[in-house]
C-alpha positions as CSV (number, residue, x, y, z in Angstrom):
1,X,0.0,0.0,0.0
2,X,1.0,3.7,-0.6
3,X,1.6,6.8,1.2
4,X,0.2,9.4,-0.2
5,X,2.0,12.9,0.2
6,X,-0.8,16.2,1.2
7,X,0.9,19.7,0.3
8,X,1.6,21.8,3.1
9,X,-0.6,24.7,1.9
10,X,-3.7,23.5,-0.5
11,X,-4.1,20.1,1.1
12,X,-4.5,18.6,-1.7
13,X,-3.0,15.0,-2.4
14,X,0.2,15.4,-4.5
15,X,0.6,11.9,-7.1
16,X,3.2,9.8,-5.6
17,X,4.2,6.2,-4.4
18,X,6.4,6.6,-1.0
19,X,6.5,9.2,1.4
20,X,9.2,10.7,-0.5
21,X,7.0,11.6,-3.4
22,X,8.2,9.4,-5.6
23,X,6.3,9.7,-9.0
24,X,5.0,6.9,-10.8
25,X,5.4,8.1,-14.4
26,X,7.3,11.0,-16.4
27,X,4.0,13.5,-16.2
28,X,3.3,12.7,-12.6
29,X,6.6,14.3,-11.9
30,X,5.7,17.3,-13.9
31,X,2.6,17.7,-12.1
32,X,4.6,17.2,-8.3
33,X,7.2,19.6,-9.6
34,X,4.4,21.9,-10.2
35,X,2.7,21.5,-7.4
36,X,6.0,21.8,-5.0
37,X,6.7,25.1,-6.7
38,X,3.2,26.5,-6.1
39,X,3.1,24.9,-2.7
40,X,6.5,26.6,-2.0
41,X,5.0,29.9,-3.2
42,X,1.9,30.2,-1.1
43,X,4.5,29.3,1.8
44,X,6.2,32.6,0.9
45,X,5.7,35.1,4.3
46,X,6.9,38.5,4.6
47,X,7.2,40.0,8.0
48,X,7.0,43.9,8.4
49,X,8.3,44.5,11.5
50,X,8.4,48.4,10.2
51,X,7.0,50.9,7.6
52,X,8.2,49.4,4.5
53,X,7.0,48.5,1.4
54,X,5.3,45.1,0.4
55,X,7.5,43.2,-2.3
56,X,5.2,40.0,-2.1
57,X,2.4,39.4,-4.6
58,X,1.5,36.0,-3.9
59,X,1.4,34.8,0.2
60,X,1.7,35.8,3.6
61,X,2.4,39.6,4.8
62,X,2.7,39.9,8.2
63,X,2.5,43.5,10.1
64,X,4.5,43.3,13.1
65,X,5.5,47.2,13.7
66,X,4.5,47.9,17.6
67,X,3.4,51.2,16.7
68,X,0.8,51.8,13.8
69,X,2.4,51.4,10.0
70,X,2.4,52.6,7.1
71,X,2.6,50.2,4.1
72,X,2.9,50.6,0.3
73,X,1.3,47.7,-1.9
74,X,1.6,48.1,-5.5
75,X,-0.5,47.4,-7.9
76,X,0.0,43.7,-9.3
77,X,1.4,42.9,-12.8
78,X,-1.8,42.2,-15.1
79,X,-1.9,39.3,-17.0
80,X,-1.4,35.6,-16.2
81,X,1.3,34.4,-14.2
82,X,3.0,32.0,-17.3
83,X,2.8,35.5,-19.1
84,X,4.9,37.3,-16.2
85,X,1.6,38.6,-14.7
86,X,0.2,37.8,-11.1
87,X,-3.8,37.3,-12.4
88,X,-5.5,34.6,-9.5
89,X,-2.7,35.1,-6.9
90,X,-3.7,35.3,-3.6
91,X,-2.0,37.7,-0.9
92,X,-3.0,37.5,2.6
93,X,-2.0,40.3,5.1
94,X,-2.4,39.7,8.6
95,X,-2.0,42.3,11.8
96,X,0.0,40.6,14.1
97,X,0.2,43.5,16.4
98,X,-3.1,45.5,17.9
99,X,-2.5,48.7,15.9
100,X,-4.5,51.0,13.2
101,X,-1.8,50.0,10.6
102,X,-2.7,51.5,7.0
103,X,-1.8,49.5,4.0
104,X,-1.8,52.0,0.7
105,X,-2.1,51.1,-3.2
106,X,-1.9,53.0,-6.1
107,X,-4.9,55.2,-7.0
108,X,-7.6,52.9,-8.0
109,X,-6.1,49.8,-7.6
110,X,-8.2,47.6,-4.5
111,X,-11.5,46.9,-5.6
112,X,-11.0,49.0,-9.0
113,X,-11.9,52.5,-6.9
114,X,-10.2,52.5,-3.7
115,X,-6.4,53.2,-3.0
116,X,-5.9,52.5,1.3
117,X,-6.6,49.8,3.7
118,X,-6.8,50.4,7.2
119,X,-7.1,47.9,10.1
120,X,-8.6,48.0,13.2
121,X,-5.9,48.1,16.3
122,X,-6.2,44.1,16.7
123,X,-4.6,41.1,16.4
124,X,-6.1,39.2,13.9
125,X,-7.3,41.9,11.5
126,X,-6.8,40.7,8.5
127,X,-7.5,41.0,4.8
128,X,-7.7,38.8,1.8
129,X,-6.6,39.8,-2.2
130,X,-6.6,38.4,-4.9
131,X,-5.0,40.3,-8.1
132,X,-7.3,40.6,-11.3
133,X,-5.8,42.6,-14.1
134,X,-3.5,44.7,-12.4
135,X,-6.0,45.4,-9.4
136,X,-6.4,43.7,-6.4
137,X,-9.3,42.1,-5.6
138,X,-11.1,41.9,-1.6
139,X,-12.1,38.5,-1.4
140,X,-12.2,38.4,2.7
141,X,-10.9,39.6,5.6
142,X,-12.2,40.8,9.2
143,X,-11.8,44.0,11.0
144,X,-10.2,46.6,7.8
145,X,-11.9,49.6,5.7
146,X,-11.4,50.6,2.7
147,X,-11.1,54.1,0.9
């Protein structure tokens, strides 16, 4: 009987034979490369431990500052990603400390009308995006407002 190997971040089962992922044929291990790289992506976390700008378009930001922060998020590349664009990526920022940190975009490009996010002074407050044609798209998030 197999193992069967779950990614770290989609949970989804990865094709292989052994624990060490093992393919069974020469397009399963194109697919579990794949899968590792995108895995590996979504992994990515950037900590701002002070006002800075956001280099990440795909993962994890985390605001650490212990004062409120100020945060610049540019606008994502349109287009798909095999095209050099960032279209379906998902970047999730997360206040890890309890202040009204502000995270600001170009002119227009959250939600196709606003430019700023600003969180509530919590842990937790969070926000999800996802980037759309050079805009990033609100898809969840608890405890922000937008203008």
């Amino acid at each position: 009987m197999s193992n069967q190997v779950v990614s770290q971040n989609l949970g989804l089962v990865m094709p292989g034979n052994d624990a060490s992922n093992t393919p069974w044929g020469a397009s399963d291990k194109l697919f579990a490369d794949a899968f590792n790289a995108l895995d590996a992506r979504l992994n990515n976390v950037e900590a701002k431990p002070a006002n800075a700008a956001v280099a990440s378009t795909i993962g994890k930001v985390m605001l650490t500052k212990t004062s409120a922060g100020a945060y610049i998020l540019a606008a994502p590349p349109p287009g798909l990603p095999t095209a050099g664009g960032a279209d379906g990526q998902l970047l999730n920022i997360l206040c890890i400390s309890a202040f009204a940190h502000v995270v600001t975009a170009p002119a227009n490009k959250i939600n196709g009308n606003k430019a700023t996010i600003t969180f509530t002074a919590a842990v937790g407050s969070n926000v999800q995006l996802e980037a759309y044609q050079g805009i990033w798209i609100v898809t969840n998030g608890l405890g922000y407002a937008l203008s």
